[in-house]
FINU-319016 format. One line per field, with one value per residue (C-alpha): residue number from 0; x, y, z; residue in three letters. Coordinates in pm, 1 decimal, padded with zeros to 6 digits, always signed. Layout:
// residues N
resi	(NUM	...)
east	(X	...)
north	(Y	...)
up	(Z	...)
resn	(ALA	...)
//
This chain:
// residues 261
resi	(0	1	2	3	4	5	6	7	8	9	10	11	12	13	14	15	16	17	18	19	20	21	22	23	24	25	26	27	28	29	30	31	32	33	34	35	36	37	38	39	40	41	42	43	44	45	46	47	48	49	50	51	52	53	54	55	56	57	58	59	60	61	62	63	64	65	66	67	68	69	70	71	72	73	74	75	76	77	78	79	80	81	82	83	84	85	86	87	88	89	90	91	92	93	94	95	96	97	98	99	100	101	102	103	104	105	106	107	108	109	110	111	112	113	114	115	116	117	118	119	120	121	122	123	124	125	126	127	128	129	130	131	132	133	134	135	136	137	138	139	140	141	142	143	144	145	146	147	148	149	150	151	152	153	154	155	156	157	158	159	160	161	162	163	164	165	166	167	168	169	170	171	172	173	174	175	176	177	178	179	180	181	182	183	184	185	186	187	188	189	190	191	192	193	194	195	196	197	198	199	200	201	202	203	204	205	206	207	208	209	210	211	212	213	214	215	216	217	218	219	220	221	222	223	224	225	226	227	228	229	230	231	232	233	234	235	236	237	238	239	240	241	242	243	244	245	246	247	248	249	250	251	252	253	254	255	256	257	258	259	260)
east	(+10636.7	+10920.2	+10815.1	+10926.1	+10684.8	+10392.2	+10166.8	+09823.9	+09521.3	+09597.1	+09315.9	+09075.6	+09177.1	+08889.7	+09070.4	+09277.2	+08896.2	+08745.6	+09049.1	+09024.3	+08664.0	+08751.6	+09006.0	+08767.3	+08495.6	+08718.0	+08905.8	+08577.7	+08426.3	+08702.2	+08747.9	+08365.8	+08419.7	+08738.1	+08599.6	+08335.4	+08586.9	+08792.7	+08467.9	+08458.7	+08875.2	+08790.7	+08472.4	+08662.4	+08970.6	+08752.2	+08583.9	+08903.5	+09020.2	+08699.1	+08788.5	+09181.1	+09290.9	+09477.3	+09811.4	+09746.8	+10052.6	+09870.3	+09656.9	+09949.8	+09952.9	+09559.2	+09613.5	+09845.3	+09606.4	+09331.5	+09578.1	+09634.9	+09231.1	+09239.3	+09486.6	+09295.0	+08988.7	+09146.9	+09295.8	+08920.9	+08786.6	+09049.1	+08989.2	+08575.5	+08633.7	+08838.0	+08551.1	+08322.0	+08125.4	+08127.4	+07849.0	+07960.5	+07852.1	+07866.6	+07847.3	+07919.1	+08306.4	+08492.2	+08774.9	+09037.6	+08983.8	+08888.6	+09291.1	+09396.5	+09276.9	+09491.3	+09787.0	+09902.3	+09821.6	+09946.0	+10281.2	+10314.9	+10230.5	+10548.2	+10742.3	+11016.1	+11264.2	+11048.9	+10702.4	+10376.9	+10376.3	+09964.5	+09902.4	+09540.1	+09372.3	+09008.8	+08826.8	+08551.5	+08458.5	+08297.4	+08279.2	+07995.1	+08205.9	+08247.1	+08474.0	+08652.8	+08672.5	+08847.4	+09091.7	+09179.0	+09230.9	+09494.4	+09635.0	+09708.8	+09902.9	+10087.8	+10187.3	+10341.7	+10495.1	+10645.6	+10799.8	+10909.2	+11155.4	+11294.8	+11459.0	+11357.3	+11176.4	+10868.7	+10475.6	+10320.0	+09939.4	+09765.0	+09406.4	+09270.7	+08938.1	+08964.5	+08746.7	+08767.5	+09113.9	+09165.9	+09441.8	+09631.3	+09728.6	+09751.6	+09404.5	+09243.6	+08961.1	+08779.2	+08481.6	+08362.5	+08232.6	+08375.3	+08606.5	+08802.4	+09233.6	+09387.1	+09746.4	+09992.3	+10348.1	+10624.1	+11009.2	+11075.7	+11274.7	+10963.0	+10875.8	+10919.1	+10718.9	+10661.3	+10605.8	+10360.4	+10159.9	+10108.9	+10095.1	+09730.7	+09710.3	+09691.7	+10002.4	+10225.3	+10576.5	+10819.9	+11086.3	+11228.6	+11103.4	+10795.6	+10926.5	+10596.1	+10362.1	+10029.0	+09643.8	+09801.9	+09765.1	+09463.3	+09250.9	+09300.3	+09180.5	+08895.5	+08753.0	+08803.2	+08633.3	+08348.5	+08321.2	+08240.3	+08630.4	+08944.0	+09296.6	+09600.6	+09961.6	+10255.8	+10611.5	+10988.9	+11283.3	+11482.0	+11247.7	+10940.6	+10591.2	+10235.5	+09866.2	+09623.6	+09280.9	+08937.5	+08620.4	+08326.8	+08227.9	+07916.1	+07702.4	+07448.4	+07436.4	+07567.8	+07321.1	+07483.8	+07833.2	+08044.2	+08191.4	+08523.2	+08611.0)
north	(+09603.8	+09494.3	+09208.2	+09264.7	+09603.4	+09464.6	+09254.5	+09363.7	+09319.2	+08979.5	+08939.2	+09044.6	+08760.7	+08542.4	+08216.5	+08341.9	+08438.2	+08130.0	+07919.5	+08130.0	+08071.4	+07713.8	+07715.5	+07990.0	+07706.5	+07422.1	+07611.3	+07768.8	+07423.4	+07227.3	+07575.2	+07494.9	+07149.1	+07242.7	+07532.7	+07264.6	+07082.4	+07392.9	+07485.0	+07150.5	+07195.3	+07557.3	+07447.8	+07164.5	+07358.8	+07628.9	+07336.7	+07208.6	+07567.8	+07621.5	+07350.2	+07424.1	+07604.8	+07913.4	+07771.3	+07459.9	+07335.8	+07223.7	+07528.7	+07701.0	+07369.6	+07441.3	+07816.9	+07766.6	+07473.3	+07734.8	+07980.4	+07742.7	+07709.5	+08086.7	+08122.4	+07839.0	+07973.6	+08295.2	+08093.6	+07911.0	+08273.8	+08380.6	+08081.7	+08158.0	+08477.4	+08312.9	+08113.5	+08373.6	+08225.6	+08495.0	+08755.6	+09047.6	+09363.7	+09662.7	+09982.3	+10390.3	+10433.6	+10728.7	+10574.8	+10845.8	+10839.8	+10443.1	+10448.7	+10695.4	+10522.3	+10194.4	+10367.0	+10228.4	+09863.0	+09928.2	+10032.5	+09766.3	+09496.2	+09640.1	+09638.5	+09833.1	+09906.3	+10015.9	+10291.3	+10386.5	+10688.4	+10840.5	+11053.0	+11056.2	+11314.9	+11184.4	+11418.8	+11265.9	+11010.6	+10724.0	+10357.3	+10079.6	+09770.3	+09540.8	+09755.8	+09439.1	+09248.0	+09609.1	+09651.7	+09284.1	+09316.4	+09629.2	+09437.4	+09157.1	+09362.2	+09530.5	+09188.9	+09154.9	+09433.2	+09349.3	+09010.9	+09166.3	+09432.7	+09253.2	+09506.9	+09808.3	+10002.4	+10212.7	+10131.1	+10444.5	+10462.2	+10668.4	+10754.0	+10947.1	+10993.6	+10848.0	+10816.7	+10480.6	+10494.5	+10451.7	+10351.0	+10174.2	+09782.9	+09728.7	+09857.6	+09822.6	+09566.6	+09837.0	+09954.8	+10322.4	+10503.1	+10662.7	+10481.7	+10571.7	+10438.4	+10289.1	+10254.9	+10047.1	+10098.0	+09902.3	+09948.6	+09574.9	+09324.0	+09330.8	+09063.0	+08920.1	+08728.0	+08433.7	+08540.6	+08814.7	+08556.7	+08348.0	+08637.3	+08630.2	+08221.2	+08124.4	+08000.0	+08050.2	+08180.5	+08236.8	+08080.3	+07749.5	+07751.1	+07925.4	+08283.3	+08460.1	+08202.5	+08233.1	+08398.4	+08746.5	+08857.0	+08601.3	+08699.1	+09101.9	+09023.6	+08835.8	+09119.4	+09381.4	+09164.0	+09085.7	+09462.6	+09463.5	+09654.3	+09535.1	+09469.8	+09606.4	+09519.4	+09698.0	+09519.9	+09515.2	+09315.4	+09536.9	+09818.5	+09678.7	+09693.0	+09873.8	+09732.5	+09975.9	+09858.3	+10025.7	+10050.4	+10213.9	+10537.7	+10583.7	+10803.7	+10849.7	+11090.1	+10929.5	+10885.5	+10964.4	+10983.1	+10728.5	+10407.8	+10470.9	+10077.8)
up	(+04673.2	+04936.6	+05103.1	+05412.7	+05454.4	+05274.1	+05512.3	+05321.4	+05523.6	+05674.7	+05951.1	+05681.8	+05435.5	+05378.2	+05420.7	+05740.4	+05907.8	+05812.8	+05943.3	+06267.8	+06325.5	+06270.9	+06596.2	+06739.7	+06784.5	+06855.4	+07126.0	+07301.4	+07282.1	+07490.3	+07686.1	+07812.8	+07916.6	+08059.5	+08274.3	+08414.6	+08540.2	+08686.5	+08894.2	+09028.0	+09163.8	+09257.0	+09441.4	+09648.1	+09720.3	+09848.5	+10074.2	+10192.7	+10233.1	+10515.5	+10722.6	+10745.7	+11056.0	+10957.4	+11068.0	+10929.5	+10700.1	+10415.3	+10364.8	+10120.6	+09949.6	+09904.0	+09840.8	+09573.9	+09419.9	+09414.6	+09235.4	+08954.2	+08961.2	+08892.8	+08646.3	+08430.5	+08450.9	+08352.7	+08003.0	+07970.2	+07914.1	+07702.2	+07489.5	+07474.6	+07368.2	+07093.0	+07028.6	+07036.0	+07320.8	+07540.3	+07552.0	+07459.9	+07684.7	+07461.9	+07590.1	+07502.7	+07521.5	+07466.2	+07351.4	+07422.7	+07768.1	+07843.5	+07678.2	+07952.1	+08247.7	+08119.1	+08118.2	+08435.5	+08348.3	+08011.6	+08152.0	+08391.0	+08136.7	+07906.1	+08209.2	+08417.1	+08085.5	+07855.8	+07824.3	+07721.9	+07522.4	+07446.5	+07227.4	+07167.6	+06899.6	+06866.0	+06994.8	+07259.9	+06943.7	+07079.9	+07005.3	+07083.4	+07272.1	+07527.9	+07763.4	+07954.2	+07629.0	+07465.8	+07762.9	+07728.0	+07346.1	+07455.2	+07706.1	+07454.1	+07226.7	+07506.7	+07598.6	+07255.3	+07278.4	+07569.7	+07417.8	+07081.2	+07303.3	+07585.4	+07834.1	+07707.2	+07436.9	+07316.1	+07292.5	+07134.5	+07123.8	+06928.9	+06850.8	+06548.8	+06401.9	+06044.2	+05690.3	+05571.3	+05419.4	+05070.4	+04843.3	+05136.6	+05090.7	+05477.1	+05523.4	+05214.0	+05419.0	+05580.1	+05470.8	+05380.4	+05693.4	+05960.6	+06227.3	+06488.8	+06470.5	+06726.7	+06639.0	+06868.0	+06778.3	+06956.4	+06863.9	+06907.1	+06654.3	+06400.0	+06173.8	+05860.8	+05593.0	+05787.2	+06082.5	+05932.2	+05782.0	+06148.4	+06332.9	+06483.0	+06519.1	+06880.5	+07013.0	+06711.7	+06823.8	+06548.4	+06809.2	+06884.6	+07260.3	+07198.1	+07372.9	+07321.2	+07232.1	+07312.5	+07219.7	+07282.1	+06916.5	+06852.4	+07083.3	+06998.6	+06678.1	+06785.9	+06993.3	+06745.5	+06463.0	+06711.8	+06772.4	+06423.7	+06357.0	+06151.5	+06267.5	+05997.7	+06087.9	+05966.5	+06058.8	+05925.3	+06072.0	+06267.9	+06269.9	+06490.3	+06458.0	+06421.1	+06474.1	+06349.8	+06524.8	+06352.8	+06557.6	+06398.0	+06554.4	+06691.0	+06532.5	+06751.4	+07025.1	+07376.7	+07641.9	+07992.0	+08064.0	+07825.6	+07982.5	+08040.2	+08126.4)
resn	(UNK	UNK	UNK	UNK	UNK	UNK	UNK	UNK	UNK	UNK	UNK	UNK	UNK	UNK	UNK	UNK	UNK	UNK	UNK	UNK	UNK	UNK	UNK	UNK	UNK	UNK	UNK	UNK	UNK	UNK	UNK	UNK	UNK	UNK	UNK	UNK	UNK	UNK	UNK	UNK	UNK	UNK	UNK	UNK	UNK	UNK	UNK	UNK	UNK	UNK	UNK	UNK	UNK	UNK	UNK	UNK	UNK	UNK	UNK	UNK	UNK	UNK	UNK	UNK	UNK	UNK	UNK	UNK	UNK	UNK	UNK	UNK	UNK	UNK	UNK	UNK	UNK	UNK	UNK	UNK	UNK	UNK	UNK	UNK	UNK	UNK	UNK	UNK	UNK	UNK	UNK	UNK	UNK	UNK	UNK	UNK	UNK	UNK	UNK	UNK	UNK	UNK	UNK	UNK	UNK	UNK	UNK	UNK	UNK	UNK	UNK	UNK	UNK	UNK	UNK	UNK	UNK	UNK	UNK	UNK	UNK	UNK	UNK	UNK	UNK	UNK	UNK	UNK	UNK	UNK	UNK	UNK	UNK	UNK	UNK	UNK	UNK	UNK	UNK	UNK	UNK	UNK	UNK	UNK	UNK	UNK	UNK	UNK	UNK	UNK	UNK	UNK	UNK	UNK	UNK	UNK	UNK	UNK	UNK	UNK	UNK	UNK	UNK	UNK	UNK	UNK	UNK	UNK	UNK	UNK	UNK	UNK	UNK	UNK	UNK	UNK	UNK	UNK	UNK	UNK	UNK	UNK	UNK	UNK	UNK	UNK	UNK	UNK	UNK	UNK	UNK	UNK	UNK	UNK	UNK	UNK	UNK	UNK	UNK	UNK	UNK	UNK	UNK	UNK	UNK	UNK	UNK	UNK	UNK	UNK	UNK	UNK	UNK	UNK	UNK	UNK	UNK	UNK	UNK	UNK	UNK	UNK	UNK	UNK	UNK	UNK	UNK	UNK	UNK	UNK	UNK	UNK	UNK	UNK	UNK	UNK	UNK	UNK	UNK	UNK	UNK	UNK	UNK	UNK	UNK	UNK	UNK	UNK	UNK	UNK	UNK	UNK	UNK	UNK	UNK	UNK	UNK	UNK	UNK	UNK	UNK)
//
């Protein structure tokens, strides 16, 4: 088959999960040290921060250390989720419309140039999963997305209920039952071999000054695999890109309204 449209189930590879939980553990391990020490320069610049007038001159100075303080801590819990060191909340979500309600962060995460398009088909199916974790996952791709089609483009997202598809090469990895698909097309640049094969390491970029390096595509993968799903990617130079994400449907009947995020 053509390499460039072949990707087969990479994220299910033996070798490529075993390498990942490698980096998963190393990177939540320093991300908990790390996170000790940005309580300690959150705690202090919120102590410094109480005894400032509100005029004073240095308190932006302070602000804008306590900013930083966020934006690391924000990173650290990337990272644990990497390292599968956060506890995972799971709850009843109907996974059509916890999509819906992100389709105003979804769209602002892509940016002014380009859109969301929905189209969701599955039906009130619901899923068992960490609703933050989820949204962040979506988020992450989105984020992609956004860096593969600079100025403007297309993310479509689409939801189907699916049997365990057979006779497929991308998605050959998952298991018979009954799942629901959550498809994110983009029409960016795409990918080829190479960059297929690196795809969901953290903070592989397939450029020279790292445009679009990061634990976007990492950390999607992690959640989904956590939420006991599988990640297939579809991608040709020139002719973008598709991650199909599979979360197992829950069977049972919901009790109460389902989370919506």
């Amino acid at each position: 088959m053509d390499d460039d449209v072949d990707e087969g189930p990479q994220p299910a590879d033996e070798a490529r999960r075993a390498r990942m939980e490698a980096v998963g553990r190393l990177a939540g391990g320093i991300a908990h040290d790390f996170n000790n020490v940005l309580t300690a320069v959150n705690g202090y610049a919120d102590l410094v921060l109480a005894g400032l007038a509100a005029d004073d001159p240095a308190r932006e100075d302070i602000l804008e250390i306590r900013r930083a303080g966020d934006r690391g801590a924000a990173l650290t819990g990337q990272l644990l989720t990497l390292g599968g060191r956060q506890v995972p909340r799971p709850s009843e979500i109907d996974l059509d419309v916890f999509v819906a309600d992100l389709a105003e962060p979804l769209n602002q995460v892509v940016g002014d140039g380009a859109r969301v398009r929905l189209e969701l088909d599955a039906h009130g199916a619901l899923v068992l999963a960490d609703a933050g974790q989820l949204r962040e996952a979506l988020l992450s791709v989105a984020r992609h997305a956004r860096d593969a089609m600079p100025g403007a483009g297309e993310l479509r997202i689409s939801t189907e209920a699916v049997d365990a598809p057979e006779g497929t090469t991308a998605d050959a990895a998952v298991p018979p039952g009954r799942w629901i698909r959550l498809a994110l097309a983009h029409t960016g640049g795409g990918m080829d071999a190479e960059t297929r094969a690196h795809a969901f390491e953290p903070f592989y970029s397939s450029t020279a000054h790292g445009k679009g390096a990061g634990l976007s595509l990492a950390l999607a993968w992690a959640i989904v695999t956590q939420s006991g799903g599988h990640v297939g990617l579809t991608s040709r130079p020139g002719q973008g890109s598709t991650f199909r994400i599979y979360l197992p449907i829950l069977e049972s009947e919901p009790q109460g309204r389902p989370s919506a995020s």
